[in-house]
Every structure is written in C-alpha cells, then in structure tokens.
LOLUM-91470 format. One record per residue (C-alpha): x, y, z. Coordinates in steps of 0.25 Angstrom, whole numbers, plus 5000, padded with zeros to 4 digits. Layout:
{pt {X, Y, Z}};
...
! end
This chain:
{pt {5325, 5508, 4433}};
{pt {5330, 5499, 4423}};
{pt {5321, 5489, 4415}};
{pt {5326, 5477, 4426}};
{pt {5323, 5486, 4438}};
{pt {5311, 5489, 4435}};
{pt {5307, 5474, 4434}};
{pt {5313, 5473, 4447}};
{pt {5305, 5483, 4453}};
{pt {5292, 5478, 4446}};
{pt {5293, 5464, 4453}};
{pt {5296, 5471, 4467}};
{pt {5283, 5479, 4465}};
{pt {5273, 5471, 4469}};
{pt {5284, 5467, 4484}};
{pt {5283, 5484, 4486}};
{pt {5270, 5488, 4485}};
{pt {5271, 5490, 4502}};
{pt {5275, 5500, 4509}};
{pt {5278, 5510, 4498}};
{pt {5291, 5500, 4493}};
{pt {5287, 5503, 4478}};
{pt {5288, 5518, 4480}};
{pt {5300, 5515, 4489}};
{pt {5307, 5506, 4481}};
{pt {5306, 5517, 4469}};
{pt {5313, 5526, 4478}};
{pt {5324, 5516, 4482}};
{pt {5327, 5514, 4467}};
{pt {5328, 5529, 4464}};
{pt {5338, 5531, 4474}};
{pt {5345, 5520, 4472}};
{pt {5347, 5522, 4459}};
{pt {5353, 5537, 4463}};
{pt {5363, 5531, 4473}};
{pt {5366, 5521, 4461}};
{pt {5369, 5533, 4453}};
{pt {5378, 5539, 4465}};
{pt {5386, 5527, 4472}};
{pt {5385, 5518, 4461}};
{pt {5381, 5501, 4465}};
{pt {5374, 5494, 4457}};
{pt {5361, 5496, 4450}};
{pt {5358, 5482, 4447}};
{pt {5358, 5481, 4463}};
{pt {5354, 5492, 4469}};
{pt {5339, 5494, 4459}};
{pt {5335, 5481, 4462}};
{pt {5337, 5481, 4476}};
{pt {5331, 5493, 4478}};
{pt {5319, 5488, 4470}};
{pt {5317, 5474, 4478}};
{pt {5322, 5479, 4494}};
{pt {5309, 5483, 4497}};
{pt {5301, 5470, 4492}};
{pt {5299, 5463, 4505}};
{pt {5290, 5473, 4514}};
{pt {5278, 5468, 4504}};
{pt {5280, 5454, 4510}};
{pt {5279, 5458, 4525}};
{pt {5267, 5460, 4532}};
{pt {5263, 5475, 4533}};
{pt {5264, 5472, 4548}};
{pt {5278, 5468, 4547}};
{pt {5283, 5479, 4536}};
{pt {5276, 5492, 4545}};
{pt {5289, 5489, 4554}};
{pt {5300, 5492, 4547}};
{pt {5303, 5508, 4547}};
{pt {5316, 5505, 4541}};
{pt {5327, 5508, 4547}};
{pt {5320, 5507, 4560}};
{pt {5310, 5496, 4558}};
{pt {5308, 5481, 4562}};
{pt {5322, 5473, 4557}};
{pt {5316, 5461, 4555}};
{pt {5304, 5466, 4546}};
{pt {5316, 5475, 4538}};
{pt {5323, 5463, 4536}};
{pt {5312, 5454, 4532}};
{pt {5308, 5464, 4521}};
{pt {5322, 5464, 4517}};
{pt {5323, 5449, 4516}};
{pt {5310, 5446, 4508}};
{pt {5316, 5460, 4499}};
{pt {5326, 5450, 4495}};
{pt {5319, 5439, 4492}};
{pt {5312, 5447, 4482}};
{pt {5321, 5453, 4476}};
{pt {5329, 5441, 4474}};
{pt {5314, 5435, 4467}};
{pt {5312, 5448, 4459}};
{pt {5328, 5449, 4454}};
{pt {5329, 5434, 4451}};
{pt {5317, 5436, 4442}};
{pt {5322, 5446, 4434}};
{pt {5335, 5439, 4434}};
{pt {5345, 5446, 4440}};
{pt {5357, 5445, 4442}};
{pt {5359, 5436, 4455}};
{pt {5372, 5443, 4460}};
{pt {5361, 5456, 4460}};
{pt {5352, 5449, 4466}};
{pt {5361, 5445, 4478}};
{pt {5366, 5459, 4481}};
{pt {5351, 5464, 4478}};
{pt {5347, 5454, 4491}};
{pt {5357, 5457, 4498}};
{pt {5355, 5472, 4498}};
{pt {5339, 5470, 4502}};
{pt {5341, 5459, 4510}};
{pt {5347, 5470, 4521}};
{pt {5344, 5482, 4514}};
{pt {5336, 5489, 4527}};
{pt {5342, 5480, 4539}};
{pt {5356, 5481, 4533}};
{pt {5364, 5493, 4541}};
{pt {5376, 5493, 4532}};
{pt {5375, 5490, 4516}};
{pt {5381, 5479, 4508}};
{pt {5386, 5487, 4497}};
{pt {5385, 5498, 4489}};
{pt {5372, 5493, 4481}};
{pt {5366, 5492, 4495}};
{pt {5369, 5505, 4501}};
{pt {5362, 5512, 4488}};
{pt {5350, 5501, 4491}};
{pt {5351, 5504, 4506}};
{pt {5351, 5519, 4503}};
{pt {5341, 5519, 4492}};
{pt {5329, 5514, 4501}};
{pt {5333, 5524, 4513}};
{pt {5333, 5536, 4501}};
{pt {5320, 5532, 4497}};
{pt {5314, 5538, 4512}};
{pt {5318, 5552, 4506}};
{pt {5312, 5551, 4493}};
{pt {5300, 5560, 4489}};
{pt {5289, 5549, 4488}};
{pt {5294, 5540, 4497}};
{pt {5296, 5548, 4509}};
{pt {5281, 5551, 4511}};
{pt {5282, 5537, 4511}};
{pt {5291, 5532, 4521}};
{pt {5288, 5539, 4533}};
{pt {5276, 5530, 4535}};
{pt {5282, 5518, 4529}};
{pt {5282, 5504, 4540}};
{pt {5274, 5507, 4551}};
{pt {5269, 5521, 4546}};
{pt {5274, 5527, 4557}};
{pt {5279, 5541, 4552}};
{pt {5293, 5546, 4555}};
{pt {5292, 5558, 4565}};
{pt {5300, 5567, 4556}};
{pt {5303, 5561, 4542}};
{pt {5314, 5571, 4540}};
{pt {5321, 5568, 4552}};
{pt {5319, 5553, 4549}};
{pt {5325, 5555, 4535}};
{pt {5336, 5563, 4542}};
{pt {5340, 5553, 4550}};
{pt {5339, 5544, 4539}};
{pt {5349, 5554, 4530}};
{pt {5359, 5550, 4539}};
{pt {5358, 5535, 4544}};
{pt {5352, 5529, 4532}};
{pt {5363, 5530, 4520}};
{pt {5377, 5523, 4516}};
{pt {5378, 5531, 4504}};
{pt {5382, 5547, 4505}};
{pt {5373, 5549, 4492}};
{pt {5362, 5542, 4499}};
{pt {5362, 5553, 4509}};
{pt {5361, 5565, 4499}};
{pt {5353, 5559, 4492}};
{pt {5344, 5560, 4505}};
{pt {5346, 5572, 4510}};
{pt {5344, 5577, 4496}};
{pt {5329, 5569, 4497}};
{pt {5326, 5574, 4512}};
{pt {5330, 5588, 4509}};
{pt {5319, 5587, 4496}};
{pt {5310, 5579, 4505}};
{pt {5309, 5591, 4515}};
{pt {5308, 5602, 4505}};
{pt {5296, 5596, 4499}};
{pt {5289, 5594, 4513}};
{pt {5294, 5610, 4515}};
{pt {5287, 5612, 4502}};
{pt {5275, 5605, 4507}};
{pt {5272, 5614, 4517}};
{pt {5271, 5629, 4512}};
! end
C-alpha cells in the first residue's frame, strides 16, 4: 500500500475490529490490487474502497450484524452496514483530503457494494469482486464459514463452488478463484494424511 493508503487503512482500523473486517479488508486490498494489475481502473478508487466498505458493521448491534450471511442475509441490515460504510469513508477521505470527485465514486461504490446486483463501473466490479475473492483466501476462509450467525455452511467447498459461478463480473476474478479453491482443497487433502 502506498503511504496515503495506508493512512486510510489506519483510521478504518478502529470501525473494523468486528467480525474479522481487518483480517478481511486486508484480503480485499490484495485482491484488489491483483484485478487492478489485470483489468486496469483506478487505484485511487479501488484501494480506498476496498479499505473503508467494511467500516459500518462495527456500528451495529451484534444482534443486527449476526444476520447478514451476505449474499443471503437480512437486506436491510446489509444495507445499513453499507450506508453508515459510506459516511465513513467520506469522514475518513475528507480528513486526508482527498480528492472529492474520489470520494464521490469511493460512496457510491460502497453505498451498494453487497445490495447492488449489477456494478456501476469498472472500479466497482474489481471492489465488488475483491470482497467475494476474499472467501477463498487461505486465512480468511477458516474464517467466513462462521462469520454472521456462525452458522456453518454444510459443505464450504460446494458453497464456494456455487460461488465460482454466480458471484463475479470479471473472467480474471473467476480464475483467480478457482486458482484459490483448487489451493484451498489441496491443503485440506494435505491435512488429512
């Protein structure tokens, strides 16, 4: 991360030290940053909103953020995460002074970046993607099986399969997750001899 991004990221700290989001957001940035290096769009989009999407959740009461098993959790509890994500990082970008037509894209990309079925643009799709990768990521798949209600997907795999083939806009995105998947299921073949 640059020297301003990492700025960025030390303000959100303290708004995603819930539900794994610093761990998370970590792997959002470094996926991001590979689509960036693939498809293109633009950086000084992409990074900070993949840094600030998460913020919200660590407003919400824990009874209200147990429901939202993204894609298939509570709407409104997604959406409010995603408004008060935005107010965030609009406080946060404005007090680094950035520029403000970033910040307008930055809010409008995590102002819908769960709830939005289709993307706004390219800088979007990578953000939209980015935070889906992040599920097939070595550390943070442990993780997200259990993440909301810690209800645990029957067969992560399966669930992560599904996911290979409704969750992307970009075709990098998708080999990029197979690629992880195929890693993910060595190392649990590895586990057991």
């Amino acid at each position: 991360m640059t020297e301003e991004e990492k700025k960025i990221f030390g303000l959100a700290c303290p708004h995603l030290q819930v539900m794994s989001n610093e761990l998370h957001t970590r792997e959002v940035v470094h996926f991001c940053l590979q689509l960036l290096q693939i498809v293109g769009g633009d950086r000084h989009i992409v990074i900070p909103a993949a840094i600030l999407h998460d913020t919200g959740w660590a407003k919400l009461p824990g009874n209200v953020s147990r429901k939202i098993r993204v894609p298939d959790g509570d709407p409104e509890a997604i959406k409010v995460h995603e408004e008060i994500s935005a107010l965030i990082a609009e406080l946060i970008l404005r007090d680094v002074n950035y520029q403000r037509a970033y910040i307008d894209e930055i809010v409008a990309i995590i102002i819908g970046h769960d709830s939005r079925k289709e993307a706004i643009s390219l800088n979007d799709k990578i953000l939209k993607d980015g935070d889906k990768l992040s599920r097939f990521s070595k550390d943070y798949s442990k993780i997200w099986p259990h993440w909301g209600d810690g209800s645990v997907a029957e067969n992560i795999y399966a669930e992560l399969s599904n996911g290979l083939r409704n969750w992307f806009f970009l075709p990098d995105s998708i080999k990029i997750a197979g690629i992880e998947l195929g890693h993910r299921m060595q190392e649990d073949r590895s586990q057991c001899r």
